[in-house]
DOSEGU-442332 format. One line per 3 residues: number of its first residue (from 1); their letters; for each residue z, x, y of N, C-alpha, C. Coordinates in steps of 0.1 Angstrom, whole numbers, m for minus. Atoms other than C-alpha are relative to their C-alpha. Layout:
<nodes>
NUM) A) Z:X:Y:Z:X:Y:Z:X:Y  ...
</nodes>
This chain:
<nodes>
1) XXX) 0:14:m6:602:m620:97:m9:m2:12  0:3:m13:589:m615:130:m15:1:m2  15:m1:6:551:m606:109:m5:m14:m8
4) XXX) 0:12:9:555:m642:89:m3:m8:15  m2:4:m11:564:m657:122:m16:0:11  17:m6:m9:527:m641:141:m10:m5:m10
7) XXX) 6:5:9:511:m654:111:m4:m15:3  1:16:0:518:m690:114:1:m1:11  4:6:m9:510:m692:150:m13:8:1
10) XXX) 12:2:6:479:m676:141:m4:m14:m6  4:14:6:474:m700:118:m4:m14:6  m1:11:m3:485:m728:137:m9:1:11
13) XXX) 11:2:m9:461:m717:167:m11:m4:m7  12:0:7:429:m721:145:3:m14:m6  m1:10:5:438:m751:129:m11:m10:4
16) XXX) 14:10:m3:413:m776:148:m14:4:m1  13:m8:8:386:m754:145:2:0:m13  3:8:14:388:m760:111:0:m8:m4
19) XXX) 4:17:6:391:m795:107:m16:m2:10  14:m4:m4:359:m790:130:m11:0:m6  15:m14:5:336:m770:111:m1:m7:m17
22) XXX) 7:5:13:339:m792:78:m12:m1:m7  8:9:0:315:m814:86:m16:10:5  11:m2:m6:289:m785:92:m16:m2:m8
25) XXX) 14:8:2:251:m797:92:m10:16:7  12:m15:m7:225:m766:94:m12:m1:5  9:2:m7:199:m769:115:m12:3:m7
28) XXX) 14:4:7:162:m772:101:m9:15:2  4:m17:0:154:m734:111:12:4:m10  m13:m6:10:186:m726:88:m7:m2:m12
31) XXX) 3:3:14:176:m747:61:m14:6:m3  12:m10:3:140:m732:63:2:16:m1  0:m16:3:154:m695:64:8:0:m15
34) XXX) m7:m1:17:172:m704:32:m9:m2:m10  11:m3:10:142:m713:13:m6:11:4  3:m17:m3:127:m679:29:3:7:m9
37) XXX) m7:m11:6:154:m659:17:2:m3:m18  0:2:14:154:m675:m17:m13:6:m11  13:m9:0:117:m666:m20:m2:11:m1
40) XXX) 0:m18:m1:122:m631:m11:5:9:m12  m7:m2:13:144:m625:m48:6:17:1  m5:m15:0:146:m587:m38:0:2:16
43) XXX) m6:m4:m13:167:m567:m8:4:15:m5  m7:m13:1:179:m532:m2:13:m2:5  m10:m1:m12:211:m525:10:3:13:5
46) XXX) 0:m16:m6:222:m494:30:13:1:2  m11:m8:m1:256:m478:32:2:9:5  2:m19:m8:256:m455:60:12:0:12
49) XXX) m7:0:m10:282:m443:85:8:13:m1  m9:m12:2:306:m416:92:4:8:m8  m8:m5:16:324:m414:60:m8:7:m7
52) XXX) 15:m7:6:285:m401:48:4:16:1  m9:m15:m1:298:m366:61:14:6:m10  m8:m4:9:324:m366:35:m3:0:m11
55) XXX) 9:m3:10:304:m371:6:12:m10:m9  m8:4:12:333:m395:m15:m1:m16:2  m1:15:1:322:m430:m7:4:m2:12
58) XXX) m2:5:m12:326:m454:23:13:m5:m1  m15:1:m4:362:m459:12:12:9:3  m7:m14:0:371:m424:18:13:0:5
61) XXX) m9:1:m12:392:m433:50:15:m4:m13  m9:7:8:412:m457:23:11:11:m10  m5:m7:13:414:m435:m8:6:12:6
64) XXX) m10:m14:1:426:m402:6:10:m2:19  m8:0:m6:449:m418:36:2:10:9  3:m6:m9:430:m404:64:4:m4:9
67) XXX) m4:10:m10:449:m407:96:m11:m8:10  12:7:m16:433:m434:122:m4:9:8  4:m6:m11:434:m408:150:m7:12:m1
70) XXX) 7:m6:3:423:m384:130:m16:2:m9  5:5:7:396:m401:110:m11:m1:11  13:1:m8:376:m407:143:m7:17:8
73) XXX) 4:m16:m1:370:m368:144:m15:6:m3  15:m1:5:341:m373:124:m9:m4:2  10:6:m10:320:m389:151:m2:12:3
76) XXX) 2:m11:m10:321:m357:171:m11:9:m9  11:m7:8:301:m340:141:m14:m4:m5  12:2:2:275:m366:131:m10:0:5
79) XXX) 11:m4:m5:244:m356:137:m14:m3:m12  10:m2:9:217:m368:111:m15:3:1  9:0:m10:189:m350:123:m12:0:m8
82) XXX) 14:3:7:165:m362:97:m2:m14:0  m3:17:2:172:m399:99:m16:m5:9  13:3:m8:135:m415:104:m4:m15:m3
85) XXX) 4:18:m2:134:m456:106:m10:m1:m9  9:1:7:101:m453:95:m4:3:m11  m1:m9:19:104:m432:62:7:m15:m3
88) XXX) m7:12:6:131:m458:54:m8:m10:m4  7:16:4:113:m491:58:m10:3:m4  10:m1:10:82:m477:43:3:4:m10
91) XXX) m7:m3:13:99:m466:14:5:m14:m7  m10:11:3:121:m497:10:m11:m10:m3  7:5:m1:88:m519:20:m9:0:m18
94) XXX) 7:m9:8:68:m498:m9:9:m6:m12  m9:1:11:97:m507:m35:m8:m19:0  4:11:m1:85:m545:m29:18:m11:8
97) XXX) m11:7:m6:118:m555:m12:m3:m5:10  7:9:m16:112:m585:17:14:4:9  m4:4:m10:143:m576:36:14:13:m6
100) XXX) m8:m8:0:173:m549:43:10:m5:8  m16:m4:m6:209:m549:49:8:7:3  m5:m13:m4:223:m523:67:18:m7:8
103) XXX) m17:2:m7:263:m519:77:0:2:13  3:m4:m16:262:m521:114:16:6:2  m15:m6:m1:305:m516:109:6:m2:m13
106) XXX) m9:3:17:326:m506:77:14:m5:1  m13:2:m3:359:m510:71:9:10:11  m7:m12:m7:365:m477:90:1:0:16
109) XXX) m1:3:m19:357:m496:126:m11:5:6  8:m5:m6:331:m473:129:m15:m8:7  15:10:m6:296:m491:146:m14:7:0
112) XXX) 12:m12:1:263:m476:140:m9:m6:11  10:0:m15:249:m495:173:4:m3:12  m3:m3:m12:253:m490:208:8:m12:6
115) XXX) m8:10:m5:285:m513:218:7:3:11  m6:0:m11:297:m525:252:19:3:m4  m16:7:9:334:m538:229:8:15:0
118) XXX) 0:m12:m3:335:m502:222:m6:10:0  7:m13:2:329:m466:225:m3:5:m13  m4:m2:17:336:m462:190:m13:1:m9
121) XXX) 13:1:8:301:m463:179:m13:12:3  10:m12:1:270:m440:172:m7:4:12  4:m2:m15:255:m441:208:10:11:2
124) XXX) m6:m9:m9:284:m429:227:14:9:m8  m10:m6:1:308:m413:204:m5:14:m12  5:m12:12:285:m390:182:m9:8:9
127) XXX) 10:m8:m6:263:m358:195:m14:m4:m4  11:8:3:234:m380:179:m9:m11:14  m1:7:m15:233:m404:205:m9:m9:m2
130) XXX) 9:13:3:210:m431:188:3:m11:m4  m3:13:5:213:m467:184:m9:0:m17  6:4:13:203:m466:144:m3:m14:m6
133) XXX) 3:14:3:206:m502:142:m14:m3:6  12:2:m6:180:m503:170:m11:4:m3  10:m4:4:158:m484:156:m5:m5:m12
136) XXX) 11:8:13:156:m498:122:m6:m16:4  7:14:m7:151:m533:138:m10:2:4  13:m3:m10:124:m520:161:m11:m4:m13
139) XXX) 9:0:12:108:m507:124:0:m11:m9  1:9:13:113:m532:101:m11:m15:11  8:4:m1:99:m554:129:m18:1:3
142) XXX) 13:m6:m3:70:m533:131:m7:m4:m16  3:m1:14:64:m533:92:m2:m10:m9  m5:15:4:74:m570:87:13:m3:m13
145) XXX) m7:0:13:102:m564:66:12:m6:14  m10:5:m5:135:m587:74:13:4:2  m10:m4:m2:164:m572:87:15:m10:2
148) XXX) m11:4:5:201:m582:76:11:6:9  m4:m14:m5:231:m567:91:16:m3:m7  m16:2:9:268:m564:71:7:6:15
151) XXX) m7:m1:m11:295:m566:92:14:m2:m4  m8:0:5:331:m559:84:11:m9:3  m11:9:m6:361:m584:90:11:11:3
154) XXX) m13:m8:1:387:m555:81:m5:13:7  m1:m11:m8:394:m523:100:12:7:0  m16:m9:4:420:m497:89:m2:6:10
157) XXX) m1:m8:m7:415:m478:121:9:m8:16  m7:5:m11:425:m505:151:11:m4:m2  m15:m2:m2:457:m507:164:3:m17:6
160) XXX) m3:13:m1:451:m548:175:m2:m5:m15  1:5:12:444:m553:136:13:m9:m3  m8:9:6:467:m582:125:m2:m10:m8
163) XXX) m15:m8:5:482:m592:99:m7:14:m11  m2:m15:4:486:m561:80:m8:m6:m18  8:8:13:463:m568:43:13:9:m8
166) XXX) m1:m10:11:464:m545:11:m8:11:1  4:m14:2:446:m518:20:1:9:15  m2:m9:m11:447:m490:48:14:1:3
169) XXX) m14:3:m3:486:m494:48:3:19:5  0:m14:0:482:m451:41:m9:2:16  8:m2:m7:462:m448:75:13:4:16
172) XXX) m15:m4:m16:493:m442:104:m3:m13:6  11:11:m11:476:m475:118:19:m3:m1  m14:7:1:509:m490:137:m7:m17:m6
175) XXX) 2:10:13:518:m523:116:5:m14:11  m1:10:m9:510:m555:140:m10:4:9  10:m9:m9:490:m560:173:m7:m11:6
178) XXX) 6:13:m8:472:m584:196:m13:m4:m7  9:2:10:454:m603:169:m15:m9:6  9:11:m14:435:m627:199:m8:10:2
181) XXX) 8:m10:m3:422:m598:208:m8:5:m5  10:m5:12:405:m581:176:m8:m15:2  10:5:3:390:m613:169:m8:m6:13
184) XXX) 10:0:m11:374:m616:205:m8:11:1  7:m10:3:362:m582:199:m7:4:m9  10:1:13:348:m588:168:m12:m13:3
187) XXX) 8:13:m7:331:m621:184:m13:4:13  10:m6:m11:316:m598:214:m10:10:m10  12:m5:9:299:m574:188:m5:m5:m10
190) XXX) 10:10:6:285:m602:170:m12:m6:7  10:1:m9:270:m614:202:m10:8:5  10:m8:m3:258:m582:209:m7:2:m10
193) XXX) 9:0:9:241:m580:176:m10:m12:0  13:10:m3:222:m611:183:m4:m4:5  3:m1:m15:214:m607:213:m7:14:2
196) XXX) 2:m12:m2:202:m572:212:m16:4:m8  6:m6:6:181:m568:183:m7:m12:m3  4:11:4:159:m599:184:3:m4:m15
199) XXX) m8:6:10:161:m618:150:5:4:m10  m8:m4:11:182:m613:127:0:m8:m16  2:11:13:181:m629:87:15:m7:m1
202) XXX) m12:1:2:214:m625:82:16:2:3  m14:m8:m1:252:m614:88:8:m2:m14  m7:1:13:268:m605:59:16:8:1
205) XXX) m18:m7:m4:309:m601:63:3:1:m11  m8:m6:10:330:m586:40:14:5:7  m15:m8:m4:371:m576:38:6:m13:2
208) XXX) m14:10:m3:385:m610:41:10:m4:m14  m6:2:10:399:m606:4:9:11:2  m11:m13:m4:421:m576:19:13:m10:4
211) XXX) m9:10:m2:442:m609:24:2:m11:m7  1:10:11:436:m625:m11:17:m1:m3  m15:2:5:476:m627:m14:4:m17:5
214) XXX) 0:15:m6:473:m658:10:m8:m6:m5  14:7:8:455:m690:m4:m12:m1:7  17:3:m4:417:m696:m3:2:m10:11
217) XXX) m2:5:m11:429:m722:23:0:5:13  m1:m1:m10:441:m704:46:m3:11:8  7:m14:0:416:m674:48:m12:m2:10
220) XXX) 14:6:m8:388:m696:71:11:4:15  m10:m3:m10:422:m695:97:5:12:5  m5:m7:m3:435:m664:95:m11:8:5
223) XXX) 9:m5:m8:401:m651:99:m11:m3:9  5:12:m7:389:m676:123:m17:1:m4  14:0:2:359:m680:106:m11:m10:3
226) XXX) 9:16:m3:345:m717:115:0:8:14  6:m3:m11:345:m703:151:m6:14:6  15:m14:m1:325:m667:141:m12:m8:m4
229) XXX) 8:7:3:303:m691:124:m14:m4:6  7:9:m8:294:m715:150:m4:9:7  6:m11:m12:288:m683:173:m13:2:m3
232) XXX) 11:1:7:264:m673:149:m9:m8:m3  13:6:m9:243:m701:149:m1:m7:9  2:3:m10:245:m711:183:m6:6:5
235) XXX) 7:m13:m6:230:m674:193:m15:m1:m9  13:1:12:203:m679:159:3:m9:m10  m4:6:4:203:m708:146:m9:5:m17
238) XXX) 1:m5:13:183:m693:117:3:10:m8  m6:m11:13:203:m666:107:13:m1:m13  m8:3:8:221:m671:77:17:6:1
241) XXX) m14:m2:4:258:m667:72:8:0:m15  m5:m5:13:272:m648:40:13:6:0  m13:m4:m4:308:m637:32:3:3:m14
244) XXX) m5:m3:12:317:m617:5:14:3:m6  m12:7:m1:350:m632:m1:5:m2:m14  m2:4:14:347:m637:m41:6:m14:4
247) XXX) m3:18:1:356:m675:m31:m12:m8:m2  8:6:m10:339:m702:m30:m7:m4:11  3:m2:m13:318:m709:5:9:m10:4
250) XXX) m10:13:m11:338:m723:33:m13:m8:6  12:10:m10:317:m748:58:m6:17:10  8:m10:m11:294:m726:79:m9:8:m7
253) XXX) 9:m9:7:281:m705:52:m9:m3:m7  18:6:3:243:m706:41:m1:9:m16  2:m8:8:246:m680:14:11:2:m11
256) XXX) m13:m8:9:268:m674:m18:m3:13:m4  m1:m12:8:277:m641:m29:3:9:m8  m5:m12:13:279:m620:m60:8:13:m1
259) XXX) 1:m11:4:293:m586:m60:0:6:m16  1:m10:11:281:m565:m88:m2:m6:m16  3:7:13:275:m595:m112:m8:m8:3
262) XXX) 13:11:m5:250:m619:m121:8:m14:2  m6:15:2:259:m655:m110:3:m5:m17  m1:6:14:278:m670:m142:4:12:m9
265) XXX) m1:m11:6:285:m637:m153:17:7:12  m12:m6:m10:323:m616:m144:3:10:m8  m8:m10:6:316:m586:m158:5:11:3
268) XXX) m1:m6:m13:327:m566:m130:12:m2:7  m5:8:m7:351:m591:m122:10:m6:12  m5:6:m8:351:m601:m93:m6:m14:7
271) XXX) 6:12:m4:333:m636:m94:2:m8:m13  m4:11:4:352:m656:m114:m2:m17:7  9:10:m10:338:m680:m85:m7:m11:m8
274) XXX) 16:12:6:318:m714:m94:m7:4:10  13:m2:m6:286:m713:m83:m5:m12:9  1:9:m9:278:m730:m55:m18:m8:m2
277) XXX) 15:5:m2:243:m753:m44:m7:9:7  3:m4:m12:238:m726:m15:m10:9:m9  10:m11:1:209:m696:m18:8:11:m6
280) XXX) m11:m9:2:226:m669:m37:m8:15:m3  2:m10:m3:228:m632:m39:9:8:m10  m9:m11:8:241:m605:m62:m2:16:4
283) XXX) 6:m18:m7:243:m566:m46:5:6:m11  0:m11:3:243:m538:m66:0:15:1  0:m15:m3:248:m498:m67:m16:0:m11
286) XXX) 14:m4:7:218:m480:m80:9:8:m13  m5:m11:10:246:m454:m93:13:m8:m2  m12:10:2:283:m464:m92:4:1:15
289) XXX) m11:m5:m11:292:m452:m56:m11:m15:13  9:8:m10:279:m480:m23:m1:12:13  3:m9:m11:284:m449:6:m1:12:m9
292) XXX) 3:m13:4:272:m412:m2:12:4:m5  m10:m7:6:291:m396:m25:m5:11:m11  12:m14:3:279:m361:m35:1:4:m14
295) XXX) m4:0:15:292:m359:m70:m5:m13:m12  3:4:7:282:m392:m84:m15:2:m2  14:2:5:249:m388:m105:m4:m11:m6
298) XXX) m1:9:7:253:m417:m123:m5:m10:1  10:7:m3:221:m432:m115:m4:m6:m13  7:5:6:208:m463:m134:m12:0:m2
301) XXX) 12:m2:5:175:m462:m149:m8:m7:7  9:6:m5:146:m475:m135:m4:m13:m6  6:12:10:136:m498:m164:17:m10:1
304) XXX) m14:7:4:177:m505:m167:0:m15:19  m5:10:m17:178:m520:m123:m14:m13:1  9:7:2:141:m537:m134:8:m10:m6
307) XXX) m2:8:6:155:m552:m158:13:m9:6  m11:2:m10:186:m561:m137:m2:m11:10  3:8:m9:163:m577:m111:m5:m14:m5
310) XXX) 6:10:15:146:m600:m142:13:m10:m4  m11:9:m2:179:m616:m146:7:m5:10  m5:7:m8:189:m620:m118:m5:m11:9
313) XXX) 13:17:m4:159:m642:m105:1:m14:m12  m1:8:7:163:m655:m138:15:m16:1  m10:12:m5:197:m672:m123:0:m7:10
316) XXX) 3:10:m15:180:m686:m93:3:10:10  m3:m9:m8:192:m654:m73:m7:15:7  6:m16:m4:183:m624:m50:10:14:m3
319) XXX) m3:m17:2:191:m587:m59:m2:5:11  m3:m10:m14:205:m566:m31:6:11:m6  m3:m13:7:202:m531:m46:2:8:13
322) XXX) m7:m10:m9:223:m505:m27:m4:15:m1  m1:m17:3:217:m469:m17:7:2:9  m2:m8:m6:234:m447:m2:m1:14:8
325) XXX) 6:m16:m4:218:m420:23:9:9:5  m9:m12:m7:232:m387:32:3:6:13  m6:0:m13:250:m375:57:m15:4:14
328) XXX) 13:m3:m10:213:m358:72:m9:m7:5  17:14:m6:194:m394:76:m7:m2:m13  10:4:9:177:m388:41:2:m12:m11
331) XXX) m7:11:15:177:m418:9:m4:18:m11  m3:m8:10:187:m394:m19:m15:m5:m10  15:m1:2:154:m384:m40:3:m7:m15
334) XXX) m5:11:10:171:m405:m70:m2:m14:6  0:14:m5:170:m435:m52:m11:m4:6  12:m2:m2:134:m429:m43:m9:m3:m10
337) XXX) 9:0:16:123:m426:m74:1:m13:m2  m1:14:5:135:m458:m84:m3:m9:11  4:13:m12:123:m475:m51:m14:2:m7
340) XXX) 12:m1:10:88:m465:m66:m5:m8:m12  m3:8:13:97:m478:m100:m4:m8:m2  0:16:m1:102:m510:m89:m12:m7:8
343) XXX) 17:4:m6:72:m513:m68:m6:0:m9  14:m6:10:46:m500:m94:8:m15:m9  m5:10:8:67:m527:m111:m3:m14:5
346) XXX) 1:16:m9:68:m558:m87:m14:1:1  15:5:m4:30:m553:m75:m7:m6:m11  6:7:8:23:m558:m110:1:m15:m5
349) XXX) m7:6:7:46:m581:m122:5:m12:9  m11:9:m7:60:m600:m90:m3:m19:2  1:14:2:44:m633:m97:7:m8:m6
352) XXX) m10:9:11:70:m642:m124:14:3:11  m17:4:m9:99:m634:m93:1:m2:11  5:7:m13:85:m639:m63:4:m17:5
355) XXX) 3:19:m6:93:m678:m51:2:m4:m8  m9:7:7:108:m686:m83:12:m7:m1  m16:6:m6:137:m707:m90:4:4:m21
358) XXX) m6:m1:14:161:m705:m124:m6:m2:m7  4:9:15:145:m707:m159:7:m12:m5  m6:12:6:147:m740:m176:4:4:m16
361) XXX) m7:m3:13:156:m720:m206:15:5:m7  m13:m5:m2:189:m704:m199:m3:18:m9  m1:m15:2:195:m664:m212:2:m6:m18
364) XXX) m1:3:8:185:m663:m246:3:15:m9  m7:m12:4:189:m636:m272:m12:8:2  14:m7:m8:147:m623:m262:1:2:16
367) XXX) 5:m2:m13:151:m626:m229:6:m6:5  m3:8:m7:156:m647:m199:m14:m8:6  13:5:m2:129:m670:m181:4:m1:17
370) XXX) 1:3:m13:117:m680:m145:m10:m13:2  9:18:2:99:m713:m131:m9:2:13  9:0:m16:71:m714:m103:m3:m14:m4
373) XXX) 12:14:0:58:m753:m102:m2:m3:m14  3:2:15:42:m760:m135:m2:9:m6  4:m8:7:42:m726:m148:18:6:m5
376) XXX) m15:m4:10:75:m709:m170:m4:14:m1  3:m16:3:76:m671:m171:12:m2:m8  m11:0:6:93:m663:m199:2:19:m4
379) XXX) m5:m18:m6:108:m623:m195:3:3:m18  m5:m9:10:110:m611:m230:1:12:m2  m4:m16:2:129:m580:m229:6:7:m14
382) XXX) m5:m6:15:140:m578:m269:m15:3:m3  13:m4:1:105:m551:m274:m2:m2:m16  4:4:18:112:m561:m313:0:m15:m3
385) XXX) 5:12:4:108:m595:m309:m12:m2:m4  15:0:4:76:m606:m330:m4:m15:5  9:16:m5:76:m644:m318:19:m4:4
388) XXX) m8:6:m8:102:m666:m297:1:m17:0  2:18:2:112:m705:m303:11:m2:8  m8:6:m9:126:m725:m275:m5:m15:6
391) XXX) 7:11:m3:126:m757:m260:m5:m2:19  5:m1:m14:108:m765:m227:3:m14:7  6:13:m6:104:m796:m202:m9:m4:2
394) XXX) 12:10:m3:74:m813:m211:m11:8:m10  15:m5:9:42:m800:m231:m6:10:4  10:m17:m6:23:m766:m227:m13:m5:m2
397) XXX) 12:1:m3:m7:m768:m217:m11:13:m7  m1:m13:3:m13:m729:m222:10:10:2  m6:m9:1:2:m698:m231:m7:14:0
400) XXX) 8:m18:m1:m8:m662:m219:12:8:7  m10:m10:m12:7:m632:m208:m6:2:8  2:5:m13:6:m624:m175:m12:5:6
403) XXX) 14:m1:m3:m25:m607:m174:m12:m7:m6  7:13:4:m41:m638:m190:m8:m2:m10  7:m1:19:m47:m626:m226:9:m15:m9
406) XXX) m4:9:3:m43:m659:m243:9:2:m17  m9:m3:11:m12:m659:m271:m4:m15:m8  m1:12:11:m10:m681:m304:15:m9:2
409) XXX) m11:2:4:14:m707:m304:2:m14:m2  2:10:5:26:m737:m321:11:m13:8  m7:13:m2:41:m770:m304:4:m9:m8
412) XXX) m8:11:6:68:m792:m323:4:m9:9  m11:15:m6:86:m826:m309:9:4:10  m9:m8:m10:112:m803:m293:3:13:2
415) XXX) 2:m10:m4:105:m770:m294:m16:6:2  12:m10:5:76:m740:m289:1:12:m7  m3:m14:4:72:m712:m307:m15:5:4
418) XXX) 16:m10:m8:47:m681:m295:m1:10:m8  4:m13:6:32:m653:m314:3:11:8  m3:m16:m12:42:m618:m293:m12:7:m6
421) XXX) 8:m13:7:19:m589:m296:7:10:m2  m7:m16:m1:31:m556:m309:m1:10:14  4:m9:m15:36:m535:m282:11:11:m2
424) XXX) m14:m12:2:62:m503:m275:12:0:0  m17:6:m2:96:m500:m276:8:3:16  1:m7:m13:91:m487:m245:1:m12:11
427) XXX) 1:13:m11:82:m519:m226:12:m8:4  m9:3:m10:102:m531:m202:1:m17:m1  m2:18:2:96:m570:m200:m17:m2:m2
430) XXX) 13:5:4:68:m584:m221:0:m15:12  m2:12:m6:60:m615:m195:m7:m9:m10  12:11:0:44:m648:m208:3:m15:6
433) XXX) 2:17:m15:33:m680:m182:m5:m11:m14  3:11:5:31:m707:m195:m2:m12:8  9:16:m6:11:m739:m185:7:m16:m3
436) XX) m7:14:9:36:m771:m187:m8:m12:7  9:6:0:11:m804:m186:6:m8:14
</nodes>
């Protein structure tokens, strides 16, 4: 009773801040970093922190009901003494990705950059003693690549955590706690992140569905989110705000987001979600695990995450493919390889996903498509299709694949049809552009 009771004066504190924050209007550097980030179609993401020393994933703390007091043990040993900024973002850069998202805090409380709020983080609580955030910011703005930063709502390790979700229940965490508190704590290392590390693209929160038992209503309240929001762009007004919530967006937020499916798609499911107007985003594992986990191999193919990223531009969306590096600082030499892949792949090929928006054709049984201006990529990945009939908006002008060998093809009243060339079964995505008048 007395946890029902802390609840609804929660609640009821937050209340006008959210009749507030309806009405929000994004400022003209916002709306310009959202056409940006829509442009950019490809992101890395990074999964790195403490839990990396255990090798079972970033929900290790969760799954094997590691105590709080004891869980922060595993600061005292990290040491990643190969961790090199610059490997990273040239690596990542090299893959053709415009922009990285790194966990600055997981669910485990942990912080991977030097906080006043607490000690609790990589600076002062590890024999490492580096701000890693700081340093990839330094690099990424050395390199020009856009740095992101994920940032967790939930925390199985603090003892002001309130209310109590569905997960960490196994953690000894006592159950209640000065909730005013956490979320001013969580408010000052927001500030310090944007305030610290010149600009930032994005913040991307996650954990506020550790409280999906309450409704979609009253989840902006409980995690006072209209006034993390406005923090956020008061400090940058062009960094985006994302929240991987599986809801729909509340007011404040610039970004919808996917996990693990393509918009329109819940095969995964956890985006039974409509699809919003906002810039959207789908993340991905490369293998199945998002933090190091020393046992899974179960690395997807190179041609398989290509093809992956082909649809998902094809839904108007960016791909935020995840690795996981090891506890030593290194990206695993599987997840290299396919940074490679996809380069030797985008340099050739990135005109059809680059600055695109949704195909006007929808997902067909050859393929999917993409749209620049007056031109139509159309991604045929069935390598045994011999010709393709669809309808378009408006009259072709020309038809070539993408290196600008001109194809046969015949225009009807309401459809086209194209001749394909033989090719291997091997081929990845036959492209062809098309010229609409």
């Amino acid at each position: 009773m007395k946890n029902i009771v802390l609840l609804l004066l929660v609640l009821a504190a937050f209340c006008p801040r959210a009749a507030a924050q309806t009405d929000y209007v994004p400022s003209e550097a916002n709306l310009e970093a959202r056409e940006s980030f829509s442009r950019d179609r490809f992101g890395i993401f990074i999964h790195w922190g403490i839990y990396s020393m255990l090798g079972q994933g970033e929900w290790v703390m969760q799954n094997k009901n590691i105590d709080y007091q004891e869980y922060p043990r595993l600061a005292d040993g990290f040491f990643p003494s190969k961790f090199d900024a610059g490997e990273w973002v040239s690596a990542i850069k090299a893959s053709g990705a415009r922009y990285i998202t790194i966990t600055s805090r997981h669910h485990d409380g942990f912080s991977m950059f030097k906080s006043a709020a607490s000690s609790y983080n990589v600076v002062d609580a590890t024999p490492f003693g580096r701000d890693v955030i700081g340093e990839l910011a330094a690099e990424c703005a050395n390199q020009g690549i856009k740095l992101h930063l994920y940032y967790s709502h939930l925390d199985w390790g603090r003892t002001d955590f309130y209310p109590r979700g569905r997960t960490g229940l196994g953690t000894g965490r006592p159950d209640g706690g000065e909730w005013r508190h956490y979320l001013d704590f969580m408010n000052t290392q927001l500030t310090e992140l944007l305030t610290s590390y010149g600009p930032i693209g994005a913040i991307w929160f996650d954990g506020v569905w550790d409280m999906d038992a309450r409704p979609r209503e009253d989840q902006p309240q409980i995690w006072n989110l209209y006034e993390q929001y406005e923090l956020i762009h008061s400090l940058q007004p062009a960094c985006l705000v994302g929240n991987n919530h599986h809801l729909l967006p509340f007011g404040g937020e610039d970004i919808q987001i996917f996990e693990r499916d393509i918009p329109g798609r819940n095969d995964y499911g956890l985006s039974g979600q409509e699809i919003s107007q906002l810039p959207l985003e789908t993340c991905q594992t490369m293998n199945r695990s998002w933090g190091y986990n020393i046992t899974d191999r179960q690395y997807k193919s190179s041609d398989e995450l290509i093809r992956y990223l082909v649809m998902t531009a094809a839904k108007g969306a960016n791909l935020l493919l995840n690795i996981g590096p090891r506890p030593d600082g290194t990206l695993p030499e599987e997840a290299l390889e396919r940074l490679r892949a996809i380069g030797s792949w985008l340099e050739a090929n990135g005109e059809s996903i680059y600055g695109t928006l949704a195909g006007p054709t929808g997902e067909q049984s050859w393929g999917v498509s993409t749209r620049k201006g007056d031109f139509v990529y159309l991604h045929v990945l069935d390598s045994e299709a011999g010709s393709i009939q669809l309808s378009l908006p408006g009259k072709v002008s020309a038809a070539t694949l993408l290196d600008g060998t001109p194809l046969r093809y015949r225009q009807k009243a309401d459809s086209l049809e194209l001749q394909l060339p033989e090719r291997e079964a091997s081929c990845i995505d036959l492209i062809v552009k098309v010229k609409l008048k």
